[in-house]
N, C-alpha and C positions, 0 to 999 in steps of 0.2 A: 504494500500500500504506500503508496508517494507523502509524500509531507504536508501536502494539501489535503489531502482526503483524510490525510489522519488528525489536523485542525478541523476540518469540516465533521470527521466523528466526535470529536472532544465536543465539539462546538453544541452538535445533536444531541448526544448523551445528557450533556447537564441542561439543556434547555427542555427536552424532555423530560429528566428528573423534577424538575420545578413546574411542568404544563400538568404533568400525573399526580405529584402529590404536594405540591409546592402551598394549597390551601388548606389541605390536611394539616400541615406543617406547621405554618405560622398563623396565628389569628388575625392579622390586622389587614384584610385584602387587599387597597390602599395600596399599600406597601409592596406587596407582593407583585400585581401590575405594574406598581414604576419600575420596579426590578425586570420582569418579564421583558417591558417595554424597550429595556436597556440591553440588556444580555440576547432577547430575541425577536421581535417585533420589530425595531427600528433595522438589526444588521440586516432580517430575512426580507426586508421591503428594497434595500439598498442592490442586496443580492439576485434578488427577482430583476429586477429594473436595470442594473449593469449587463445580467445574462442576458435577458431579450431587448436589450437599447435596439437592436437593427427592426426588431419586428415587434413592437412593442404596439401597433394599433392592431395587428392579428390577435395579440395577447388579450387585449382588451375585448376584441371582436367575439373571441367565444368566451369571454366572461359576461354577456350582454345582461342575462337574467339575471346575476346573481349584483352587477351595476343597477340597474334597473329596481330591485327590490332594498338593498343600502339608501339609494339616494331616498327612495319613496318613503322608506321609515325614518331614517335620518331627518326629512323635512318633515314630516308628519309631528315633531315634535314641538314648532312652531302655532299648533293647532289644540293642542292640548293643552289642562288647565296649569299642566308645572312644564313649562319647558325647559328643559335642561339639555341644549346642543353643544358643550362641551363633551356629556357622556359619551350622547350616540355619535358623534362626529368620531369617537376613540371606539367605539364600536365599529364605524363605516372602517376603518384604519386595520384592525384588528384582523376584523371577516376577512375584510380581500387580502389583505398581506398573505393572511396564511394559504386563503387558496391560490391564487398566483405563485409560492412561495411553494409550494407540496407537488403541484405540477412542474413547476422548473427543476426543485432537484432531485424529481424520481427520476430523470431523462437524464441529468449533468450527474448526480453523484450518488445512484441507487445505493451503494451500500454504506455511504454514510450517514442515507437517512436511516434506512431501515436499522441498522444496526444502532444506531440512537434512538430509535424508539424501541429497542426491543429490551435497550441499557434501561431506558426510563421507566417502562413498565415494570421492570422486575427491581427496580428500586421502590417504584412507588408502593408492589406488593408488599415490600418489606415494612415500611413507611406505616401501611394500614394492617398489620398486624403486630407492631409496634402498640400503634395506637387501640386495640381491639385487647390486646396484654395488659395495658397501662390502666385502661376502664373497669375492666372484669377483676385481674388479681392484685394492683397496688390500689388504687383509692376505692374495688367494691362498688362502681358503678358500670350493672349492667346499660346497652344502649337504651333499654325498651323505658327506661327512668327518665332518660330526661327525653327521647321521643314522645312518650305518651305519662309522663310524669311530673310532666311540666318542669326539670330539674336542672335547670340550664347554667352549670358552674364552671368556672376557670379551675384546674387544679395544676400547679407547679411541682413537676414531679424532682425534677433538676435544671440544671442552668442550660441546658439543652431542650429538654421536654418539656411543653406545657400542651397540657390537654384543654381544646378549646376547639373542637370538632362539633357543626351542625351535622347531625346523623340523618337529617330530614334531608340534605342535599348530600350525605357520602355517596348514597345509591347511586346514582344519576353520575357520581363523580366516576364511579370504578365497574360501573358496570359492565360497559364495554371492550375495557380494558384486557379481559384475554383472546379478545379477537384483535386486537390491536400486537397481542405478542405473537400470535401465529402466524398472524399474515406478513409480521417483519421476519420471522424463519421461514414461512417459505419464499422469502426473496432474498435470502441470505445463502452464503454456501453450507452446504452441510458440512457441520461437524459437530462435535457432542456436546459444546456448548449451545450452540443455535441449535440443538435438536431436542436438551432439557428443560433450555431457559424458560418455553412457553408454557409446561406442564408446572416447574416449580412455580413461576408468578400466577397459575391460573389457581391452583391447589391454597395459595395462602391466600388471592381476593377472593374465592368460593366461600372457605373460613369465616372470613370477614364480613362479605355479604347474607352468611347463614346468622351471624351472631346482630347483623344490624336488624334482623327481624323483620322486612319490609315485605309485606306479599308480592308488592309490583313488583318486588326484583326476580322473584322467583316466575314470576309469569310474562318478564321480559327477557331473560334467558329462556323459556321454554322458546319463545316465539323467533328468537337470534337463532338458536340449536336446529329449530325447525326447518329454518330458512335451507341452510347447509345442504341436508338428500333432498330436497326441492328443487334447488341450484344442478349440484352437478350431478344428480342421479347417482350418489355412493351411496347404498345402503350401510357402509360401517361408519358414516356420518349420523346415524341416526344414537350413536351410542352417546354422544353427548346427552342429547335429549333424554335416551333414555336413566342418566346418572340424574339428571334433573327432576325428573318425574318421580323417580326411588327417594331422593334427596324430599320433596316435597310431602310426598307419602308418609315416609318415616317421621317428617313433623307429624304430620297429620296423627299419624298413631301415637308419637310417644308424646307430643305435647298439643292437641288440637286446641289450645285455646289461643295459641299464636297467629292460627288463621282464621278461626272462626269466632273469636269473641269480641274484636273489633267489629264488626259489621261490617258496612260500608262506607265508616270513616264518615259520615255526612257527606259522602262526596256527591251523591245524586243530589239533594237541597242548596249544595251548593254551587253544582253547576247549574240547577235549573235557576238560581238567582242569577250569576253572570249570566243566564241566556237573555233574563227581562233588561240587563242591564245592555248588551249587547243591541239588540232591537232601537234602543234609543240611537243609536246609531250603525247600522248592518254595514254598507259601503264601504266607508273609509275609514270608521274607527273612531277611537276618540283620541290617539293620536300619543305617540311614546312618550309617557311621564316616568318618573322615580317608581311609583305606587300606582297602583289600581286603587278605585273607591271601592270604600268599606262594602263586602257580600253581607247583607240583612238576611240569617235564617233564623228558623223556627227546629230547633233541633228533636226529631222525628221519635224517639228513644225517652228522654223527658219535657219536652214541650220549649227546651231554655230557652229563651231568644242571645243570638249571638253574633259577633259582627265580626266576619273573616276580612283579612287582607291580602288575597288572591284568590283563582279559582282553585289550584290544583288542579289542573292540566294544561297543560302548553299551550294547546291548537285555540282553545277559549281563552287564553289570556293574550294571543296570538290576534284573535278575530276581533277581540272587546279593544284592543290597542289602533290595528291596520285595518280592522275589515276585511269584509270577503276578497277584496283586492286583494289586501296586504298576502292574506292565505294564499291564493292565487300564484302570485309572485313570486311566493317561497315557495310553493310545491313546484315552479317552472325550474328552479335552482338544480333540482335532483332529480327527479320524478323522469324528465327525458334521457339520461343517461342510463339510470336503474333499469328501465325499461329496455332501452341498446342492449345494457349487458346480459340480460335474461335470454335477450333475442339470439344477439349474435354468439352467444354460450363464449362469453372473456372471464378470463380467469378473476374476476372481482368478488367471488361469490362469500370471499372472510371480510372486504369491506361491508358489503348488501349486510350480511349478518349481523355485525354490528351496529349497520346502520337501524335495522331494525328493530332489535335490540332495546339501541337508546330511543326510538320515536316510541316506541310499545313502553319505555318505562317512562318517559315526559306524559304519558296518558293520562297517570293519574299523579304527577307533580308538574312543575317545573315553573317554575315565576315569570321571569321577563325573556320574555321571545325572542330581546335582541338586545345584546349588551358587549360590554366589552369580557375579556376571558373570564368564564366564571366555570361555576359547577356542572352545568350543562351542556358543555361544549363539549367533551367527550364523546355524550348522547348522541347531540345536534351536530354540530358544525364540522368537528374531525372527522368524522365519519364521511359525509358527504364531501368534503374536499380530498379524502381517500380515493372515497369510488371514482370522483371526478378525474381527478391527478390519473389514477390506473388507469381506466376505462380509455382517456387521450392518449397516455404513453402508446398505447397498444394497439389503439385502433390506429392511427395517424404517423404514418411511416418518418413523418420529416419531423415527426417532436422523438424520436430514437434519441438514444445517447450518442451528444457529441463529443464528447471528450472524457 
């Protein structure tokens, strides 16, 4: 490996290590983005834009949709009752860096992406059973405590560790996370490190995601696993799925009160409230603020009345924001390529996975539909800058690797 590529792994490795668990980590987000912004965001925008200088309106030309849906939300913020275009202008900045940014160096430097995200993931694995050790056996806080316990504490384990993880957005953060380390082994050359890495980081986020307790997670991995013998007709694809269904089962039998005594979370009362709210304006939205206005229910179980600050689910916090446009827009981002790839059978079928994955577990969370890097980008936006990035390398002879 030359000198550059082995700067471009460094370079990947630790900016991956901070994209996967970098909010896990530190509590103060803030903080975390200007560092992002510095370490990786500003170089990967700089790197984009030097590689394609000669064709840089082609670049832009098939990013149409994904241009097209930034500016719409980006402006739409001017419209709403908080605008704040400092954010979303760092969100417009954000989104397209990376995708521009993921298509340029699958082509210029495949194995030092892939092998930086594959570094990142299995650090971040480490990262969140760190953190899943530290709750359970030093400070005696299960997750489901302050998830549903309303118990939401800072604990200073040492001058390194402090616990200060929302469990409500870990899901969404790591879910998709072991299709993200597969899909970097098999672009990687075989050898027994690229052939373990993906089983040890999926083995320790599986742990983690069993101990954070969240049903949707277990029902957006079935739906990710699913995808897989669908895609490329392997029936031994189907053994994920099926460790997820045993996995799920065995709750059931040894502890059903994990799935079944929640209910369903008010999540129906609450979405059928963003839908009257939604209706006041269907089209275009009410236009990107900090907050959604307070959700007014009537909780179905004791009569409480109660006032939510989101919907819990993306696509309705999506529509109550942009409008059926906004949805629109954003479904043109990925929706034409996913479909390519199903068609022309392109090897993309661990990004689709993933992608589906993360959209099936935004179902039943996910807050603002358009931001700068947060907990849901994993879900959301890496994924479909994946499928994107693969899907062109592959199909489009003259974006091959040139150097």
């Amino acid at each position: 490996m030359a000198r550059k590529e082995k700067l471009l792994l460094l370079w990947m490795a630790v900016s991956f290590c901070l994209l996967f668990s970098g909010l896990l980590m530190f509590g103060r987000r803030p903080r975390v983005l200007n560092v992002l912004d510095a370490l990786f965001f500003i170089p990967a925008f700089v790197y984009a834009m030097k590689t394609n200088r000669t064709n840089l309106l082609s670049l832009l030309k098939k990013h149409i949709p994904l241009l097209f849906f930034l500016l719409y939300a980006t402006v739409s913020t001017f419209f709403s009752d908080a605008p704040n275009p400092s954010r979303f202008l760092r969100a417009f900045f954000h989104i397209f860096t990376f995708f521009i940014f993921v298509e340029t160096i699958i082509r210029r430097a495949p194995k030092a992406f892939w092998g930086g995200m594959l570094i990142g993931v299995c650090f971040a694995s480490v990262i969140a059973i760190i953190d899943f050790y530290c709750y359970y056996f030093v400070v005696g806080r299960p997750f489901t405590s302050e998830l549903y316990g309303g118990l939401f504490e800072t604990f200073q384990i040492n001058r390194f560790i402090t616990l200060d993880t929302n469990q409500l957005y870990a899901s969404m953060y790591f879910i998709t996370l072991p299709f993200f380390a597969f899909l970097a082994s098999s672009r990687l050359p075989k050898s027994w490190a690229t052939t373990l890495a993906p089983y040890f980081a999926t083995i320790l986020i599986v742990i983690y995601l069993i101990a954070n307790q969240r049903r949707s997670t277990l029902v957006a991995l079935m739906a990710g696993c699913l995808v897989l013998p669908l895609v490329t007709l392997k029936k031994r694809l189907l053994i994920p799925l099926a460790l997820i269904v045993a996995v799920a089962g065995g709750i059931l039998a040894i502890h059903p009160g994990m799935i079944v005594d929640r209910g369903s979370s008010n999540r129906i009362v609450i979405w059928e409230g963003t839908w009257e709210m939604i209706k006041e304006r269907p089209l275009f939205g009410h236009g990107m603020s900090n907050k959604t206005e307070a959700i007014h229910i009537v909780r179905p179980m004791d009569g409480v009345h109660e006032a939510i600050d989101h919907p819990h689910n993306y696509y309705l916090s999506l529509v109550y924001y942009l409008g059926f446009l906004g949805l629109a827009l954003w479904t043109m981002i990925w929706l034409p390529t996913a479909l390519k790839s199903l068609r022309q059978g392109r090897q993309a079928h661990l990004s689709l996975a993933a992608l589906t994955t993360g959209l099936v577990a935004v179902l039943f969370d996910g807050i603002h539909p358009y931001t700068p890097f947060m907990y849901n980008w994993p879900s959301v936006w890496i994924p479909m800058a994946l499928l994107i990035g693969i899907y062109r390398t592959q199909h489009n002879p003259i974006l091959q690797k040139v150097s």
